[in-house]
KEPASE-227871 format. One line per 10 residues: number of its first residue (from 0); for each residue x, y, z of C-alpha. Coordinates in Angstrom, 2 decimals. Each point is the difference from the previous one (the first is absolute). Layout:
N
NUM = X/Y/Z; ...
END
This chain:
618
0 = 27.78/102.13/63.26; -1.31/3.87/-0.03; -2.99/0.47/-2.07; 0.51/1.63/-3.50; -2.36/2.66/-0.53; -0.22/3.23/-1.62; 1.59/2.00/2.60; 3.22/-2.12/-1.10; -0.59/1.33/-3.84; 1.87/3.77/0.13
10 = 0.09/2.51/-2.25; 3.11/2.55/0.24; -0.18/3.62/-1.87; 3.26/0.57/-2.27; 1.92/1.21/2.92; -0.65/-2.28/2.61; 0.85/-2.62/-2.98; 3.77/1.74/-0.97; 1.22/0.52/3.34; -1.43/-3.86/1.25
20 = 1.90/-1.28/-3.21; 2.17/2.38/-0.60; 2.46/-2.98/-1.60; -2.60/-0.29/-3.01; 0.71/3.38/-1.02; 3.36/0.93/0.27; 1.93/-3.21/0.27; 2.23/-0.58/3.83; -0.46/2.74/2.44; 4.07/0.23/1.19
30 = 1.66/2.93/1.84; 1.79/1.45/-3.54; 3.21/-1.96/1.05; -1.35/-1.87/-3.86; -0.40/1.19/-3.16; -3.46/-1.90/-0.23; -1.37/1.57/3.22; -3.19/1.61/-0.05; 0.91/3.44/0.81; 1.57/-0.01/-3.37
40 = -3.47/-1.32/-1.27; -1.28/2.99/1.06; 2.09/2.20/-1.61; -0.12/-1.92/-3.48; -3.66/-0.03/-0.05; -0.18/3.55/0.07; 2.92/0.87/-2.50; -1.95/-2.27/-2.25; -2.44/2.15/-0.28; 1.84/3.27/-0.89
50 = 2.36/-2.61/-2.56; -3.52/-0.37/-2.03; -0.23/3.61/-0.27; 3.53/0.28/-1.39; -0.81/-2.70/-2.23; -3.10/1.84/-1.21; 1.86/2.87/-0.56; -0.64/2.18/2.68; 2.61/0.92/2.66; 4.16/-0.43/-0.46
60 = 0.66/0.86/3.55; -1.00/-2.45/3.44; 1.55/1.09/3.14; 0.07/-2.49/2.36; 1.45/0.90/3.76; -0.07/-2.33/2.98; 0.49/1.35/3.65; 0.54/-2.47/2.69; -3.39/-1.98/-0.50; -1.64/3.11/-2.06
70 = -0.02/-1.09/-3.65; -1.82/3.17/-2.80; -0.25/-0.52/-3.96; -0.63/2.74/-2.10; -0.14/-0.01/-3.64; -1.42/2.32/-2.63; -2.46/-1.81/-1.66; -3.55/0.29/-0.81; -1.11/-0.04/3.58; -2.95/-2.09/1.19
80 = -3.00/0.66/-0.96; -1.06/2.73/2.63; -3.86/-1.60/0.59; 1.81/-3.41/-0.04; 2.53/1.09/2.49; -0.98/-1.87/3.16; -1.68/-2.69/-1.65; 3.31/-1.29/-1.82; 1.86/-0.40/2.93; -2.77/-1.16/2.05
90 = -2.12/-2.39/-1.70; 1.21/-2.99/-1.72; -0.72/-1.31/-3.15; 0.04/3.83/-0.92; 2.60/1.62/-1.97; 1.18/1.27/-3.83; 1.39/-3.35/-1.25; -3.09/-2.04/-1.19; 0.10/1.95/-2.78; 2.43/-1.55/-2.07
100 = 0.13/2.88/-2.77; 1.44/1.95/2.69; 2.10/-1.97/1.72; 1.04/-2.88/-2.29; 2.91/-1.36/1.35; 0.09/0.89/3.36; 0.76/-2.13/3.10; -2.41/1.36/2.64; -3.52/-1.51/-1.60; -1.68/-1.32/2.66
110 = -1.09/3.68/1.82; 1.70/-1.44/3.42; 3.84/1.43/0.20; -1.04/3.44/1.35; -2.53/-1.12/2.16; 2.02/-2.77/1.62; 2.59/2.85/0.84; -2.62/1.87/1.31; -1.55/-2.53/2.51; 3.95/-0.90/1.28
120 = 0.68/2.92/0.39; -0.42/1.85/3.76; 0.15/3.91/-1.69; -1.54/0.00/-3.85; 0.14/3.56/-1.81; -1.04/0.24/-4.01; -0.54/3.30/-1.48; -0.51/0.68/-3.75; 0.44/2.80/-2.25; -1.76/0.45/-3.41
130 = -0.75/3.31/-2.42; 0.57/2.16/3.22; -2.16/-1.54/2.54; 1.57/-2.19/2.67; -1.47/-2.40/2.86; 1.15/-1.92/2.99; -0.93/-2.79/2.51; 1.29/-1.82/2.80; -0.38/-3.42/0.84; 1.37/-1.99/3.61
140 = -0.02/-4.22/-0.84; -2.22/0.37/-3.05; -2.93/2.72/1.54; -0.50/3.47/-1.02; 1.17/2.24/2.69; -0.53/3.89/-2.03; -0.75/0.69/-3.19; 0.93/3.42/-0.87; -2.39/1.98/-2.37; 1.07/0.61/-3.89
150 = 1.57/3.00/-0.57; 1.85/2.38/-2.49; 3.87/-0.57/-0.17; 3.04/1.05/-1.71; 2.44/-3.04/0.30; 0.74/-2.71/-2.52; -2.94/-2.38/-1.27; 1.14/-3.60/1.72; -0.80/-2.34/2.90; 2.01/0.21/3.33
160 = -0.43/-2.83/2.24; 1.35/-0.86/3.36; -0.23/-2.41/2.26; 1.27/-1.89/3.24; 0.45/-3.71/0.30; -1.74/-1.02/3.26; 2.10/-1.48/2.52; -2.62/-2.25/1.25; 0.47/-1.43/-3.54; 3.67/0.22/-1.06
170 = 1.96/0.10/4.04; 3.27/1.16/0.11; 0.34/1.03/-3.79; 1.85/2.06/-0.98; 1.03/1.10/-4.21; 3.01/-0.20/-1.81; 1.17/2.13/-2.28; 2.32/-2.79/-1.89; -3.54/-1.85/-0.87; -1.91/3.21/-0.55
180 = 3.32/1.11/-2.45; -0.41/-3.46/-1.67; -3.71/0.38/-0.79; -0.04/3.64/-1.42; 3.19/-0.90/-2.42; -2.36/-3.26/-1.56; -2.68/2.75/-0.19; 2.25/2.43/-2.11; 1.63/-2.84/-2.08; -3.63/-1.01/-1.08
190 = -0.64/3.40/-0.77; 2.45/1.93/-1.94; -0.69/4.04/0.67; -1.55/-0.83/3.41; 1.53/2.36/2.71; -0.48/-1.15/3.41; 1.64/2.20/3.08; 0.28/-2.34/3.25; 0.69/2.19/2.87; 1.83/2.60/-2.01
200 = 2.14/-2.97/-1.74; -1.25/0.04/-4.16; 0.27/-3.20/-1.67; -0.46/-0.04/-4.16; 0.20/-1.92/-2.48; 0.85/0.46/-4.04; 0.92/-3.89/-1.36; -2.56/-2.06/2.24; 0.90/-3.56/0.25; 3.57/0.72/-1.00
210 = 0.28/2.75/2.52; -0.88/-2.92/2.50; 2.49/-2.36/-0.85; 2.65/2.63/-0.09; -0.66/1.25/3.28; -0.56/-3.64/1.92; 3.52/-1.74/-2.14; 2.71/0.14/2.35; 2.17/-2.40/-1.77; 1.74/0.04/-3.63
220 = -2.32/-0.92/-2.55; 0.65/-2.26/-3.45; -1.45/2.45/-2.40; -1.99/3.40/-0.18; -3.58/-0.22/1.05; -2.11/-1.04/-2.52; -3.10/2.31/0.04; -2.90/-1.11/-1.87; -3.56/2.17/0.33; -3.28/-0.41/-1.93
230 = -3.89/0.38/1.20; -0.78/-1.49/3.00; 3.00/-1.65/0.63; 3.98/0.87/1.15; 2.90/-1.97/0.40; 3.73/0.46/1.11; 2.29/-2.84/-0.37; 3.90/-0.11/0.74; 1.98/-3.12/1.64; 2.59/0.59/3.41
240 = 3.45/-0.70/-0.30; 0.17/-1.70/3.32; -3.41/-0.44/1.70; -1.04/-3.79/-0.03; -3.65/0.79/0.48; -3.00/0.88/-2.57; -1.43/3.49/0.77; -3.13/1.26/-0.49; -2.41/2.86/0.16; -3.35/-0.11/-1.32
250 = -2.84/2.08/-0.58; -3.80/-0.01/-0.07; -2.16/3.18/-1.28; 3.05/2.08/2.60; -0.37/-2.66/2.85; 2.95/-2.02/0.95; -0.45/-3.21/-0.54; 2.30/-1.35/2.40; -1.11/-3.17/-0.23; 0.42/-0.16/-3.74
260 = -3.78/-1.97/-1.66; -0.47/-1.06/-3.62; 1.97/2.87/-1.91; 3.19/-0.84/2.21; -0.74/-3.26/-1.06; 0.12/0.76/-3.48; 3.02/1.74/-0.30; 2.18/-1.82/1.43; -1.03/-2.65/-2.91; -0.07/2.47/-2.55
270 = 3.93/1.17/0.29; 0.58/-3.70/0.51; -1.63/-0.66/-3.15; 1.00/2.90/-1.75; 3.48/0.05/0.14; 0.26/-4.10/-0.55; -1.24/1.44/-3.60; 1.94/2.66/-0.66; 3.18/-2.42/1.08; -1.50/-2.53/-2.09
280 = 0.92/-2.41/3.49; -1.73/-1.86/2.55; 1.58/1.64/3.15; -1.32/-1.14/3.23; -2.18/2.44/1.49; 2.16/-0.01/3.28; 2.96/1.09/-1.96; -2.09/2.99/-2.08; -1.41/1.36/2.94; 2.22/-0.15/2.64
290 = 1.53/3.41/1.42; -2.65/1.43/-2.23; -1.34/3.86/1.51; -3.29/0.79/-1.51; -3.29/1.66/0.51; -3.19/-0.08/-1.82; -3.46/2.25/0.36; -2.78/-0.47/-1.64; -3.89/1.34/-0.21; -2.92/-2.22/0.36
300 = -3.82/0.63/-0.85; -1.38/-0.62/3.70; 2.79/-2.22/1.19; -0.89/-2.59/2.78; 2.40/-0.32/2.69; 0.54/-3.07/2.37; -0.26/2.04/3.28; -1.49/3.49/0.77; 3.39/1.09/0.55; 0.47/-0.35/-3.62
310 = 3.98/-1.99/-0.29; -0.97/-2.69/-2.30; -1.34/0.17/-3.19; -2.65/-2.78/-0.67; -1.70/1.40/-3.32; 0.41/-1.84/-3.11; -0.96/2.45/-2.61; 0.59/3.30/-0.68; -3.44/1.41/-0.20; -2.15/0.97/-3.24
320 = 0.56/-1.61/-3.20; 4.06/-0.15/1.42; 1.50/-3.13/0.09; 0.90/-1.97/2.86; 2.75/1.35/2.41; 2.27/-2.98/-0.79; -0.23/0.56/-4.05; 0.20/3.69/0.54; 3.43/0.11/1.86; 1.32/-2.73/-2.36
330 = -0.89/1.41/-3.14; 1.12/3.75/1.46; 3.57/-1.70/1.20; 0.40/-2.44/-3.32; -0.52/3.39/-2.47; 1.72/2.44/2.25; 3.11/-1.99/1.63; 0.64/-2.20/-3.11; 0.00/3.82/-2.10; 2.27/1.56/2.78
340 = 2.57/-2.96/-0.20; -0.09/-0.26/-3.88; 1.02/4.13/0.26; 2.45/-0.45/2.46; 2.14/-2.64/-0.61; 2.81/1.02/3.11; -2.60/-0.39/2.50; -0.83/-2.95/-1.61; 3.34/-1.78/-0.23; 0.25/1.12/3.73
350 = -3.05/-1.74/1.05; 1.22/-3.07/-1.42; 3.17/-0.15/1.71; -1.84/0.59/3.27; -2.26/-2.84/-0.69; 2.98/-2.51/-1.00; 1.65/1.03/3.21; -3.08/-1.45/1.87; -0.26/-2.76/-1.62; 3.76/-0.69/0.49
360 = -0.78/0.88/3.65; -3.16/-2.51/0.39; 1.55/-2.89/-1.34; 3.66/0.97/2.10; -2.87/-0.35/3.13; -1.83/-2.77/-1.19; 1.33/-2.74/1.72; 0.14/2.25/3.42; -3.45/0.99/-0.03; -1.02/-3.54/-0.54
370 = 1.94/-1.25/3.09; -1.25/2.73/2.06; -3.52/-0.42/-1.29; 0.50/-3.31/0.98; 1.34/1.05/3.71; -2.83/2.23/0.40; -2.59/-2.23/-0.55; 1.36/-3.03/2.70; 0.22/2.71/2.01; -2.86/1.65/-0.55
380 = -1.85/-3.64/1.30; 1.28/0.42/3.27; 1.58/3.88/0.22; 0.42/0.77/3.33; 1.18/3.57/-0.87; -3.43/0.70/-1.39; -3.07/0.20/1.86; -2.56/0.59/-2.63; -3.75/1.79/-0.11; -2.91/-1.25/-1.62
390 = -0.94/2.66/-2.14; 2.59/1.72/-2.29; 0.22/2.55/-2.31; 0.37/-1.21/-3.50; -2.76/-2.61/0.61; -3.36/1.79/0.26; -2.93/-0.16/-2.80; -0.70/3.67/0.34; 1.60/2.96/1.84; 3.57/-1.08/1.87
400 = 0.28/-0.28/3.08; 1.78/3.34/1.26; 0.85/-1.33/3.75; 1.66/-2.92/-1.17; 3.27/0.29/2.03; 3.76/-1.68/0.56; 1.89/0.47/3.09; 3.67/-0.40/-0.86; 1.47/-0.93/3.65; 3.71/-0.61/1.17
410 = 0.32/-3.20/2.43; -2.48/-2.41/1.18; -1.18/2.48/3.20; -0.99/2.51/-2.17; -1.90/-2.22/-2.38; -1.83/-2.06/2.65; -1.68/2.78/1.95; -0.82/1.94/-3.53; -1.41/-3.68/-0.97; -2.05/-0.52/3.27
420 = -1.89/3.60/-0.55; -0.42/-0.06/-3.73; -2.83/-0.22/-1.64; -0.15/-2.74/-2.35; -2.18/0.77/-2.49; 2.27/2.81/-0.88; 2.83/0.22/1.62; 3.30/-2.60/-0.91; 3.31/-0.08/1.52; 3.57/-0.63/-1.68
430 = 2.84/-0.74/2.59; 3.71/1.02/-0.54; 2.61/-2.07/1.31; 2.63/2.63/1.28; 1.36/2.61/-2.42; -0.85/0.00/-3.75; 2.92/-0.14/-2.64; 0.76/3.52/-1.11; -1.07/-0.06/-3.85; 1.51/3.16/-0.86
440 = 1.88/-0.24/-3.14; -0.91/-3.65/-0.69; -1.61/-1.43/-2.94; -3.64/-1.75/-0.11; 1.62/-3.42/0.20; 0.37/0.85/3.56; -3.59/-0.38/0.53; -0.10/-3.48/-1.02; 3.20/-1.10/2.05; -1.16/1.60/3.11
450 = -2.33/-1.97/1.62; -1.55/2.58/2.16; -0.61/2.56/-2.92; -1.14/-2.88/-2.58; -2.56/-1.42/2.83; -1.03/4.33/0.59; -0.33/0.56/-3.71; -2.41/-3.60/-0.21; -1.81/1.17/3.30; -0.93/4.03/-1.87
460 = -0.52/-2.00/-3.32; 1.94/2.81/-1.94; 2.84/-1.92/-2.07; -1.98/1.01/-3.49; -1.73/2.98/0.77; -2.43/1.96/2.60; -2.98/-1.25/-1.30; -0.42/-2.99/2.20; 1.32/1.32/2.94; -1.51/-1.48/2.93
470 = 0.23/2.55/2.40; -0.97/3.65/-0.14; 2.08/0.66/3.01; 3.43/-1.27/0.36; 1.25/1.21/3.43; 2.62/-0.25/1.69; 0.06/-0.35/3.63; 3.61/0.31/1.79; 1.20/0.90/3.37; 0.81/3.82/0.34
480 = 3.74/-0.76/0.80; 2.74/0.41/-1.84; 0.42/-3.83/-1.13; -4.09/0.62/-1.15; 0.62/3.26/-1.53; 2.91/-1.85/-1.96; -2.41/-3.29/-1.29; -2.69/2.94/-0.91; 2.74/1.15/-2.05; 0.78/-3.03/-1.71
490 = -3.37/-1.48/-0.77; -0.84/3.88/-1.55; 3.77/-0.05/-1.89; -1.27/-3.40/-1.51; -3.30/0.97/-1.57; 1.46/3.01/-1.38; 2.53/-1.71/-1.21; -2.14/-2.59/-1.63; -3.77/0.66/0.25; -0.05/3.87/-0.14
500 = -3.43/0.34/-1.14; -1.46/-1.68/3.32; 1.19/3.49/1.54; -1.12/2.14/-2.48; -3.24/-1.49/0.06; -0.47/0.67/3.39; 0.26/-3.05/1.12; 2.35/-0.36/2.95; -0.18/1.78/3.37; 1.76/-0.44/3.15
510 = -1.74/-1.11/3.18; 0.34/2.58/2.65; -0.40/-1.70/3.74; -0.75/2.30/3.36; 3.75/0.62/1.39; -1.95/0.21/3.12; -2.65/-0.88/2.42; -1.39/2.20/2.97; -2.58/-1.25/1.80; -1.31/0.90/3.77
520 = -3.03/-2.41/1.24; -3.00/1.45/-1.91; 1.85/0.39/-3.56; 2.61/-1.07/-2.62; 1.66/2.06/-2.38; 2.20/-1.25/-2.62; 2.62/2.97/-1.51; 1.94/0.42/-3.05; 2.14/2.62/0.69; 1.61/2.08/2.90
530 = -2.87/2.95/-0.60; -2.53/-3.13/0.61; 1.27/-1.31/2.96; 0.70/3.08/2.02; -3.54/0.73/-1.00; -1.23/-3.19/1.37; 2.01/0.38/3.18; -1.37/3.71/0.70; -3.96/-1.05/-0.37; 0.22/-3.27/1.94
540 = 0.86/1.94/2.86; 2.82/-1.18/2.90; 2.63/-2.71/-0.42; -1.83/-2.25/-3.05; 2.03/-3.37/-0.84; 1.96/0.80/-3.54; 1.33/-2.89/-1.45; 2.92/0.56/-3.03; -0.71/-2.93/-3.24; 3.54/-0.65/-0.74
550 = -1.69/-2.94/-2.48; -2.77/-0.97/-1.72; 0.71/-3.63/1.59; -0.51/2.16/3.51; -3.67/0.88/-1.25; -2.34/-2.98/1.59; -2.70/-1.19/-3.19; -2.36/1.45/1.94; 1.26/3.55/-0.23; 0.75/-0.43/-3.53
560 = -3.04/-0.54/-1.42; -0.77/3.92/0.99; 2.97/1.03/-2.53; -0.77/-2.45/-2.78; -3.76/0.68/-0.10; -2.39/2.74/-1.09; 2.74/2.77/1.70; 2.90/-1.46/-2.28; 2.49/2.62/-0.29; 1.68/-0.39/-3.29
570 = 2.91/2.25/-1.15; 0.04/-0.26/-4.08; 3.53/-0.32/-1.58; 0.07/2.64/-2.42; 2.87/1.05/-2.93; 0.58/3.99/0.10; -0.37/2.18/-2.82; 3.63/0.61/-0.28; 1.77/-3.57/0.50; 0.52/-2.38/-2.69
580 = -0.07/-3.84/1.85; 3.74/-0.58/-1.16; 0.76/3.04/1.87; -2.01/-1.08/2.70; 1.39/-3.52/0.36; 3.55/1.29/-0.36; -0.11/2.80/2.64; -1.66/-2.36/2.48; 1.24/-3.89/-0.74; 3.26/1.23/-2.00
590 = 3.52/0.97/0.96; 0.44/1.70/3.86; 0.42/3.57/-1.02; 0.83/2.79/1.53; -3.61/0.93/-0.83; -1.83/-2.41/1.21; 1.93/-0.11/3.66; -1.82/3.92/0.01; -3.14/-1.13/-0.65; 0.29/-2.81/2.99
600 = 1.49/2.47/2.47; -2.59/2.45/-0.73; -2.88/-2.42/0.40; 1.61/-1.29/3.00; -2.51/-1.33/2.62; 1.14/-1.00/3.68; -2.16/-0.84/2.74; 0.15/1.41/3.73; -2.26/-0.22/3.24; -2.07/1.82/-1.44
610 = -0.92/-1.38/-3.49; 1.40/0.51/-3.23; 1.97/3.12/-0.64; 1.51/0.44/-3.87; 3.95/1.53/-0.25; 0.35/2.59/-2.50; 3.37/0.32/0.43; 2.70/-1.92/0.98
END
């Protein structure tokens, strides 16, 4: 054995410290193909920053604009402190927020956000304006490159920061807008009069939490929203006329909590409770909160989080002489949504109904689920369609595990080289036999009679609800051909159909494998499109060897373990702005029309001698 000595005992400077570890600060590093990546990390822990201000009153505007990998925030608040400048980006443990009369109920207290962004980042730029005098500096992975000198100035008092992820950090990333969109709209439902301009696009919000719900419902609801508002705490509550799934979003001090914590927790019991009172019945808690749509925000005194990335909630009081966060929300929903129903008795009569139907609906499914809860578990002792992992998502003490992963495969080929070259810590492996049933139109029932989707819905652990979802990455892997495009299809038709919340979530991606490989005898390079391979072919000179995957079963385990690993090249499955799922599912899974035989001719793709070539026209 080496000796152990104090040359082994190292001491790293904040930098060296962030980007070594950069997982302890902002969560998963990813390529932005997630909504959880770190890029996004980035971006949220400077926005933070300028929220605070609005929250304190100072600065209604934020512009936010992202360029390729070029991401600048400017608000209009008070500006940091000009002496201070360099020193609060720069030095941790330094920053505004340990004073609590200033910053009360704020998320950023621990004086790291900014300077985390700041040692990730390959280009750094802060300047600050306050009472006319402005300063800059400019930092490369953390060190001060210039600091300009203080100077007079006539623009706005604010802070303007921007900054470049390094790529020797975050490879291949690149942003999307649909996440970026996603984050500012939470920011300007949390904070009602809060104007933020992303890339010229202005997104504003008057009714808050009800502005959210309004804007994310796609379905009929049961009843109006139900709005209810007092200090430190906001709810919006309303039930789906067709969605079998509870939906949530939650809150913390402005940070989304998307892994709900202990005031999640205690609202789901406190409608549950509440409206068994007002009804004067003991409705199962199933039947009260299923198809429910709600959201809930609330502000903490110093909240503690279960992961720097802040998603979970793990305070139990409220801070002060408050209560704790549990008899807060329950008193605040008892008063508020027992007050609202008394005053409205037509949304009240309509909330009933909905929760007899489910109950009528549970006990039509009873004996169904039973069997196939049954099936599942014989199965589930010797499933040979599942290859499991050992660590999972719903199961950790702490933070979850964000790489948790499920490869959805068609055929045995497929599944055994993807099983060979997993990793199996992480990485599990759910095998289709042949072409899925196509759910569209059907009923939930059908997920119990189908074996394939009842043993699929057991292996995700999503029958009652997201929470204990065992995977944070459901992916499915197919062949690129048409009879792969067509079981993408009809694994994506069924969870919209059924579990549309495990796409909204960001939860499901599609597995994108090289279409080819050129290699001559010094290299290998694996290509995803056309513009890739005729790359590859001009810069490994005369006559390489290209070889076309026509299959995933063609790719030997040995290969695959380069697409399944830290290069992963995920393509999220994302809803559009404009398209309600119903519409989706009908213009894609419905009746052939005349519509739909467009879209396929224009998205034509044949294949010649010299790749892939798409039609336009036909």
């Amino acid at each position: 054995m080496s000796n152990y000595t104090e040359e082994n005992i190292k001491t790293l400077d904040w930098r060296e410290h962030i980007r070594m570890r950069p997982g302890m600060y902002i969560g998963k590093l990813g390529d932005g193909s997630s909504q959880d990546d770190g890029i996004y990390i980035l971006l949220k822990e400077i926005l933070d920053n300028s929220i605070d201000e609005f929250v304190m009153g100072s600065g209604k505007t934020i512009e936010v604009t992202v360029k390729e990998s070029e991401v600048t925030v400017r608000d209009y608040g008070r500006g940091i402190p000009l002496g201070k400048m360099v020193d609060a980006v720069s030095k941790m443990n330094t920053g505004g927020k340990y004073d609590t009369r200033a910053f009360k109920k704020s998320v950023g207290l621990n004086g790291v956000g900014t300077k985390a962004v700041n040692a990730l980042s390959s280009y750094f730029k802060v300047q600050s304006v306050r009472d006319g005098r402005t300063r800059e500096a400019e930092f490369s992975k953390g060190e001060l490159q210039e600091e300009h000198p203080e100077k007079d100035t006539t623009i706005r008092k604010g802070t303007k920061i921007t900054f470049v992820p390094d790529e020797k950090i975050f490879s291949n990333f690149k942003f999307r807008t649909e996440y970026i969109e996603k984050m500012l709209k939470n920011y300007v439902y949390l904070n009602p009069g809060l104007r933020i301009i992303f890339n010229g696009e202005e997104f504003y919000s008057e009714n808050g939490l009800k502005d959210l719900l309004q804007d994310n419902i796609e379905e009929e609801i049961v009843y109006p929203i139900i709005h209810l508002k007092e200090d430190d705490i906001e709810v919006a509550l309303t039930h789906s006329s067709k969605s079998y799934s509870e939906t949530y979003y939650s809150f913390v001090n402005g940070q989304n909590t998307t892994q709900g914590g202990t005031h999640l927790s205690a609202l789901k019991e406190a409608i549950v409770k509440t409206i068994r009172d007002f009804y004067g019945k003991n409705y199962d808690a199933s039947d009260i909160r299923k198809s429910v749509i709600s959201a809930i925000a609330i502000k903490v005194m110093e909240p503690v989080f279960e992961s720097q990335t802040k998603t979970k909630l793990g305070s139990t009081d409220m801070g002060g002489d408050l209560p704790t966060v549990r008899t807060f929300v329950n008193d605040f929903i008892k008063r508020n949504l027992d007050n609202y129903l008394h005053k409205n008795p037509e949304t009240a009569e309509l909330l009933q109904r909905k929760i007899n139907q489910s109950e009528r609906e549970r006990k039509d499914l009873a004996g169904i689920r039973k069997l196939a809860k049954d099936r599942a578990k014989k199965v589930s002792l010797h499933n040979k369609k599942l290859r499991d992992c050992k660590q999972h998502y719903n199961n950790a003490k702490h933070s979850r595990n964000l790489e948790t992963t499920i490869f959805i495969t068609e055929g045995d080929s497929a599944s055994g080289s993807i099983t060979t070259s997993r990793d199996v810590e992480t990485q599990a492996v759910f095998s289709l036999r042949g072409k899925p049933l196509n759910s569209y139109g059907l009923t939930k029932k059908i997920v119990y009679e189908n074996e394939e989707f009842n043993l699929l819905q057991a292996a995700l652990n999503i029958e009652e609800s997201l929470e204990d979802l065992r995977y944070n990455n459901v992916v499915i892997a197919t062949d690129a051909d048409v009879d792969g495009m067509h079981i993408r299809l009809l694994i994506i038709t069924f969870f919209l159909q059924f579990f549309p919340e495990l796409i909204r979530e960001g939860h499901l991606y599609i597995l994108q494998t090289p279409l080819f490989r050129v290699r001559n005898k010094k290299e290998t390079r694996y290509c995803y499109t056309e513009e890739e391979r005729r790359k590859a072919i001009k810069e490994l000179g005369k006559n390489p060897e290209i070889t076309r995957f026509k299959g995933l079963g063609e790719i030997s385990p040995g290969e695959f373990k380069n697409f399944i690993g830290k290069d992963m090249r995920l393509e999220p499955v994302m809803l559009g702005k404009d398209t309600t799922i119903d519409e989706l599912l009908e213009f894609y899974m419905g009746r052939n029309t005349p519509e739909r035989q467009e879209f396929i001719i224009e998205n034509l793709v044949v294949e010649n001698d010299e790749g892939m070539e798409v039609v336009d026209a036909i």
